[in-house]
MDTraj code that builds the backbone (N, CA, C; nanometers):
import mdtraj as md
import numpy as np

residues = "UNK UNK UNK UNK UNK UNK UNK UNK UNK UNK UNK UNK UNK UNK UNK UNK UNK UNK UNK UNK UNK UNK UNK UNK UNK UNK UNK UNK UNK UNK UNK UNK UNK UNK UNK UNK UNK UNK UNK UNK UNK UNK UNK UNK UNK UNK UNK UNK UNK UNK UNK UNK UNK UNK UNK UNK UNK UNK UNK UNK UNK UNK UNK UNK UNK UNK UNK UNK UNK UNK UNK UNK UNK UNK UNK UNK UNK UNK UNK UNK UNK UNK UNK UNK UNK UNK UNK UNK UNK UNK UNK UNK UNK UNK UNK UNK UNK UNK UNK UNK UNK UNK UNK UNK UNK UNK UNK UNK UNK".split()
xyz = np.array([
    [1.7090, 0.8102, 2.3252],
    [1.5775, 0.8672, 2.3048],
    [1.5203, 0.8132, 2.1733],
    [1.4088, 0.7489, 2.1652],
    [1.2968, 0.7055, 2.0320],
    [1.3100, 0.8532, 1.9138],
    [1.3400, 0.8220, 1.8294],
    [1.2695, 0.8934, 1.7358],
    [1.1567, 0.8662, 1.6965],
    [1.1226, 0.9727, 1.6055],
    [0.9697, 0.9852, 1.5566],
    [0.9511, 0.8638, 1.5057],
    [1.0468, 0.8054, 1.3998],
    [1.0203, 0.7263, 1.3263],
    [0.9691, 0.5952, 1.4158],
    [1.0180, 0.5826, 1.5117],
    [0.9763, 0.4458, 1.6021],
    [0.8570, 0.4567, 1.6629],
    [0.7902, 0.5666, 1.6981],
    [0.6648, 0.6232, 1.7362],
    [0.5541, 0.5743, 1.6350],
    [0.6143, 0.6235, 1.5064],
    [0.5021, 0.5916, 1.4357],
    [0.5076, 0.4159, 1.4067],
    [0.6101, 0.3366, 1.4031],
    [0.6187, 0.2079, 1.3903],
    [0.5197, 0.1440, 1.5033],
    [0.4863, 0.1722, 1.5655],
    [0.4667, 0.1081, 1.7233],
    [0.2951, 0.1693, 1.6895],
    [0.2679, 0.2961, 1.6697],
    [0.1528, 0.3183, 1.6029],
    [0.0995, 0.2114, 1.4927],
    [0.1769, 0.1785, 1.3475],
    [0.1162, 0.1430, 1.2618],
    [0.1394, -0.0088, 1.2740],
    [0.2038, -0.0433, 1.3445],
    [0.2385, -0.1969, 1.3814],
    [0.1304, -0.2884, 1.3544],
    [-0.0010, -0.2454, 1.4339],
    [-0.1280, -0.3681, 1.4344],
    [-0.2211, -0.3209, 1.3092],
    [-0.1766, -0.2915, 1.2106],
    [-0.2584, -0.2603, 1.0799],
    [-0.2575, -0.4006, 1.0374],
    [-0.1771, -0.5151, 1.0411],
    [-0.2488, -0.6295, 0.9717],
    [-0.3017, -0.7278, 1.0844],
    [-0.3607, -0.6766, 1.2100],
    [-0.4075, -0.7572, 1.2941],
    [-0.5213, -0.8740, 1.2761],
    [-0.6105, -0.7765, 1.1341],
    [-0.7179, -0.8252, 1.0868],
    [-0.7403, -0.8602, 0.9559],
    [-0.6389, -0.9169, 0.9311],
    [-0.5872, -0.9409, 0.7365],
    [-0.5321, -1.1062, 0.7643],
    [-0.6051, -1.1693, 0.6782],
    [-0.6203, -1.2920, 0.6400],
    [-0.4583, -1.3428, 0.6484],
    [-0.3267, -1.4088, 0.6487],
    [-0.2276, -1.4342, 0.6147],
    [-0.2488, -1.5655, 0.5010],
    [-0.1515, -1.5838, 0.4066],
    [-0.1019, -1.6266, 0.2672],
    [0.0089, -1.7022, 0.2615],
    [0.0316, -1.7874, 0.2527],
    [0.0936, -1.9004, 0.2185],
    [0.1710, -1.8577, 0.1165],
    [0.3041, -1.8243, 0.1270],
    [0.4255, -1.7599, 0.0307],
    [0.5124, -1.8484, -0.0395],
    [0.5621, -1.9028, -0.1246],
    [0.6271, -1.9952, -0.1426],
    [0.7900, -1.9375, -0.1184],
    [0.8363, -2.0197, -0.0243],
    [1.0077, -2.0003, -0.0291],
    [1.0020, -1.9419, 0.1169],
    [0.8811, -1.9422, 0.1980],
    [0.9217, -1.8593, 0.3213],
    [0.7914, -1.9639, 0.4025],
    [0.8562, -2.0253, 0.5167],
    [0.7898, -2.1165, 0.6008],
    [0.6550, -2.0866, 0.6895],
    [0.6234, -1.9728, 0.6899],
    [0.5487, -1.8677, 0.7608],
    [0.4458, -1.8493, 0.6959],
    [0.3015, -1.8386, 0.7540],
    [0.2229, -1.7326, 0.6310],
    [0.2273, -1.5645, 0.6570],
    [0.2180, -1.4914, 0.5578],
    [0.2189, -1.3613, 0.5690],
    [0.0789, -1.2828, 0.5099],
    [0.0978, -1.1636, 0.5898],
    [-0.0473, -1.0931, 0.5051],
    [-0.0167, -0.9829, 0.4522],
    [0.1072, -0.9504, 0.4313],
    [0.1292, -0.8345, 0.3414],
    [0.3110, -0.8395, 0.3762],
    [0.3373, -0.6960, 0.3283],
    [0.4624, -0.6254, 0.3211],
    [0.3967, -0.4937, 0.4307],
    [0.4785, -0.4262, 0.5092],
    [0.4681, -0.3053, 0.5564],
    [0.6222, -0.2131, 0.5739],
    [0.5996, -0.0844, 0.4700],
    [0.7499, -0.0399, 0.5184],
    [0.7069, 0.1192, 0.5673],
    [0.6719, 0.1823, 0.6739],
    [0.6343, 0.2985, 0.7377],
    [0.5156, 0.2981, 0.6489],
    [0.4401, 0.4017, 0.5997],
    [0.3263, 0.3819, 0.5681],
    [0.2908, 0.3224, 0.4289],
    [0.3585, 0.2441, 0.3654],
    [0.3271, 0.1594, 0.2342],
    [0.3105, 0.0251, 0.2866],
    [0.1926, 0.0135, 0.2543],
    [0.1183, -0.1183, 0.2831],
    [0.0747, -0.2080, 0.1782],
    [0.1037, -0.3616, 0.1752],
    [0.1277, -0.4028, 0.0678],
    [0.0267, -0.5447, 0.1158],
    [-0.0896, -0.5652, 0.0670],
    [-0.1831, -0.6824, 0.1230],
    [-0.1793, -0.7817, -0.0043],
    [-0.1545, -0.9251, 0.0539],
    [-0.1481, -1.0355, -0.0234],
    [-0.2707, -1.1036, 0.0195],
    [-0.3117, -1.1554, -0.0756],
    [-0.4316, -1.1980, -0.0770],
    [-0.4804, -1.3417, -0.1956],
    [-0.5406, -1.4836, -0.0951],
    [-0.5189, -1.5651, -0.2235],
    [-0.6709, -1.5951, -0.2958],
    [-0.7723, -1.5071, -0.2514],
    [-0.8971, -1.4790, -0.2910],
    [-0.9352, -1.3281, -0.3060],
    [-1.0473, -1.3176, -0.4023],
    [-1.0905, -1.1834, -0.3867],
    [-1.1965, -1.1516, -0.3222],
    [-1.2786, -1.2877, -0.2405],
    [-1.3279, -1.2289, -0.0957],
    [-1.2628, -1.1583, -0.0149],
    [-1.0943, -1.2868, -0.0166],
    [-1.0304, -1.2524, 0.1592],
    [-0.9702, -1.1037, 0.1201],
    [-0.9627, -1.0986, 0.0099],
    [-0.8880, -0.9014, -0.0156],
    [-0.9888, -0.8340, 0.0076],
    [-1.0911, -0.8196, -0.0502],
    [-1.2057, -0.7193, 0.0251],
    [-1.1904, -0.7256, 0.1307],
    [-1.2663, -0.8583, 0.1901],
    [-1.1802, -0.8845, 0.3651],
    [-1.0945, -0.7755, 0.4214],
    [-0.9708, -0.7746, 0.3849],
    [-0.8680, -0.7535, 0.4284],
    [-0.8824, -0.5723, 0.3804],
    [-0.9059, -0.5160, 0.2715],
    [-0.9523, -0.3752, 0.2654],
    [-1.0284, -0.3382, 0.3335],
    [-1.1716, -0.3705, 0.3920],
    [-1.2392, -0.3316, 0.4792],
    [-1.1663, -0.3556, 0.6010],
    [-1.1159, -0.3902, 0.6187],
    [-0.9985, -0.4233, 0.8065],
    [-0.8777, -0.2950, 0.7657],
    [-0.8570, -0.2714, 0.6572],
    [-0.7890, -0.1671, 0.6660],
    [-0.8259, -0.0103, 0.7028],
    [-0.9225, 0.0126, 0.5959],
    [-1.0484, 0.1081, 0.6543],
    [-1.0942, 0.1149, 0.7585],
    [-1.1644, -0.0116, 0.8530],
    [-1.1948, -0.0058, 1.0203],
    [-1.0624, 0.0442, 1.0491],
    [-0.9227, -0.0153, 1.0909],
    [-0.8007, 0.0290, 1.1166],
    [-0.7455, 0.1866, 1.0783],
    [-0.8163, 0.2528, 0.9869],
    [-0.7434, 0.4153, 0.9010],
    [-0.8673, 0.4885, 1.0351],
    [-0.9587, 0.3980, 1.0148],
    [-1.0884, 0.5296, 1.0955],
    [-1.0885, 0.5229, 1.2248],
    [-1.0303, 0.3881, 1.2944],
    [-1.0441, 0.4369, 1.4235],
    [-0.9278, 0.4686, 1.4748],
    [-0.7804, 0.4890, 1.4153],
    [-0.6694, 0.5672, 1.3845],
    [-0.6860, 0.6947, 1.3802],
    [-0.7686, 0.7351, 1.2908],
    [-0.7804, 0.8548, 1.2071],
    [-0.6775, 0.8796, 1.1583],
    [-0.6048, 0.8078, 1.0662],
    [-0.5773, 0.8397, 0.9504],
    [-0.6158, 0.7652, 0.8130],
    [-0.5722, 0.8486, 0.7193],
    [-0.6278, 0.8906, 0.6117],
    [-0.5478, 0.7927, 0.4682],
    [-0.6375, 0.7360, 0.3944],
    [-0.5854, 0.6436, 0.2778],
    [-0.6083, 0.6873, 0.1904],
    [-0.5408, 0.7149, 0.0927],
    [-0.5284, 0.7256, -0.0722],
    [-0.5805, 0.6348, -0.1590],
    [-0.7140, 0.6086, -0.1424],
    [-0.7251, 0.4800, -0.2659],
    [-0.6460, 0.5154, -0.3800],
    [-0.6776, 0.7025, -0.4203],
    [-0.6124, 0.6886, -0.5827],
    [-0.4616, 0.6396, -0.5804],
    [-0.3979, 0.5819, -0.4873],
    [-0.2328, 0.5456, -0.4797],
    [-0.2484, 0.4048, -0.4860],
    [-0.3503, 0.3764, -0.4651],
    [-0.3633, 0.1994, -0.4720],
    [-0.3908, 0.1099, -0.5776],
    [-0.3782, 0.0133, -0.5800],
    [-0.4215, -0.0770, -0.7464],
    [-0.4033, -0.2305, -0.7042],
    [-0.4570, -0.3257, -0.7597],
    [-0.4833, -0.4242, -0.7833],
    [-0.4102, -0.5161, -0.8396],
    [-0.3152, -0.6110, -0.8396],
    [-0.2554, -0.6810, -0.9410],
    [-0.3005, -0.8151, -0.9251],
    [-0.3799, -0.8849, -1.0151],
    [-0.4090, -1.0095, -0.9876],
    [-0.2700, -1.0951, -1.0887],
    [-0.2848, -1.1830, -0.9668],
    [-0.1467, -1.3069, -1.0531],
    [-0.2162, -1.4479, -1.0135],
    [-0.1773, -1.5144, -1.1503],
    [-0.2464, -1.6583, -1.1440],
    [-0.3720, -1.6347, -1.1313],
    [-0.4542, -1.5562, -1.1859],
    [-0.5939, -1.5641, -1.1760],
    [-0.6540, -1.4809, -1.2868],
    [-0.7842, -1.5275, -1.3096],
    [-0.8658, -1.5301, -1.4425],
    [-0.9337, -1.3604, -1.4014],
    [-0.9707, -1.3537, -1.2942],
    [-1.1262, -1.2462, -1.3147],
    [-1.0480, -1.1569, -1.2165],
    [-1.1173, -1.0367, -1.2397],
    [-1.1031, -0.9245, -1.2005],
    [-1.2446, -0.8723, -1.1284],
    [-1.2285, -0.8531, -0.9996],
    [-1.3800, -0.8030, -0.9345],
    [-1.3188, -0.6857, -0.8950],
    [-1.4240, -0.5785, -0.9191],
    [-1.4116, -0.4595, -0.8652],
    [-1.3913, -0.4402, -0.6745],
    [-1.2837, -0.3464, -0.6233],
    [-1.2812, -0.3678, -0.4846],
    [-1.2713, -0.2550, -0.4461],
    [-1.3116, -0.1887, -0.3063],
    [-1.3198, -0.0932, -0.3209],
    [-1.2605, -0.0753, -0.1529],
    [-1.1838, 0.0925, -0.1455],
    [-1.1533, 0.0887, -0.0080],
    [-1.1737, 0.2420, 0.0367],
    [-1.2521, 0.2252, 0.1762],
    [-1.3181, 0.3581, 0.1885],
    [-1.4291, 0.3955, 0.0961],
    [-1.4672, 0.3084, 0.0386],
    [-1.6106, 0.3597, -0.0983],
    [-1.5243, 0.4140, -0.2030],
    [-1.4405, 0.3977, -0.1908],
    [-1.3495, 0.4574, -0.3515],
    [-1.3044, 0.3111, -0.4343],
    [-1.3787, 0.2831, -0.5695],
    [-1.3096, 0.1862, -0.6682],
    [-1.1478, 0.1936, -0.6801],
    [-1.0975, 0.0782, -0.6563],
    [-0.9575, 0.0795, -0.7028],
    [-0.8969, 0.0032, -0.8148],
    [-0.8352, 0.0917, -0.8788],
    [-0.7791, 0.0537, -1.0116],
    [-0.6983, -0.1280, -1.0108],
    [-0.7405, -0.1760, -1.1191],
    [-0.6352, -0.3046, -1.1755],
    [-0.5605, -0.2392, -1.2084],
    [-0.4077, -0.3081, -1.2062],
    [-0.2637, -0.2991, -1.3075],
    [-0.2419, -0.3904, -1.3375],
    [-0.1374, -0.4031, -1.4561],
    [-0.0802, -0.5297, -1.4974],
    [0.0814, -0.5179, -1.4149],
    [0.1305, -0.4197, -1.3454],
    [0.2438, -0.3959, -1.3132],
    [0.1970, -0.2665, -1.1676],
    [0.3021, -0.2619, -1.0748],
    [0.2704, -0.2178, -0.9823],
    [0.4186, -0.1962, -0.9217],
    [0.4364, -0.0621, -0.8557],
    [0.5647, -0.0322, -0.8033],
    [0.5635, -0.0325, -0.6959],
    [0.6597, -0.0937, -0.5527],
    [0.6620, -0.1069, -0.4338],
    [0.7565, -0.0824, -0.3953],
    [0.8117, 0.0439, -0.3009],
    [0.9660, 0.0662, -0.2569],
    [1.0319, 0.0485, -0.3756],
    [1.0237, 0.1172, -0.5167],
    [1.1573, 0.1258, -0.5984],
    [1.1412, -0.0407, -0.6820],
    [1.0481, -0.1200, -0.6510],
    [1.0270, -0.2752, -0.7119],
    [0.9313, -0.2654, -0.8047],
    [0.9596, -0.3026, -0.9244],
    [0.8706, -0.3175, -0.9824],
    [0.8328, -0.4319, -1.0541],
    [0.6810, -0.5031, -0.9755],
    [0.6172, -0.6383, -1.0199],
    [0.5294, -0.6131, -1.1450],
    [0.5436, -0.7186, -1.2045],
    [0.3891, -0.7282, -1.2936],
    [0.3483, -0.9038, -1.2921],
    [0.2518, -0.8848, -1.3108],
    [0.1547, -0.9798, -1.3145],
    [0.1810, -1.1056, -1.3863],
    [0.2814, -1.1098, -1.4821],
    [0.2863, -1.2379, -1.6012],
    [0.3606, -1.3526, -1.4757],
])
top = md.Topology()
chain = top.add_chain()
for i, resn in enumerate(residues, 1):
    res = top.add_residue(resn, chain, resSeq=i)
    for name in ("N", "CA", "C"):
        top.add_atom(name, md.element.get_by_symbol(name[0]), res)
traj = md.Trajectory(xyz[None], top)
């Protein structure tokens, strides 16, 4: 018998259907994020294609109906100069210089 947990996998599965994929170094594939049950992790090698890719998340939360935390979200730009404001669901989301993912913690240098 499925548990819950596979229910919801099979649910949240096509959340990056509409997210740009990224050219990773060390992995032959492109990817468009990390996903581990509901922590969602979008890579992005512009700050068009990330707006991009936030608004596809938002279409994806609303016709789901569920519900995103911008205040849980943040920004880490690496290898790059400027910082544009981005926003998901109409909520501004914070820059970091460091950012925690599953117990990982990146920063930006």
């Amino acid at each position: 018998m499925p548990k819950t947990s596979d229910y919801f996998n099979l649910y949240i599965n096509d959340i990056f259907s509409d997210i740009l994929s990224v050219a990773v170094p060390g992995i032959s594939s492109r990817k468009p994020g990390l996903l581990f049950a509901d922590d969602v992790f979008i890579l992005s090698d512009s700050t068009e294609n990330l707006q991009t890719s936030l608004d596809a998340i938002s279409a994806w939360s609303d016709a789901w109906e569920m519900a995103v935390n911008a205040s849980k979200c943040a920004i880490m730009a690496i290898n790059c100069d400027d910082t544009v404001e981005m926003t998901l669901k109409r909520h501004k989301i914070r820059t970091a210089d460091n950012y925690t993912y599953l117990g990982y913690i990146m920063n930006s240098k």
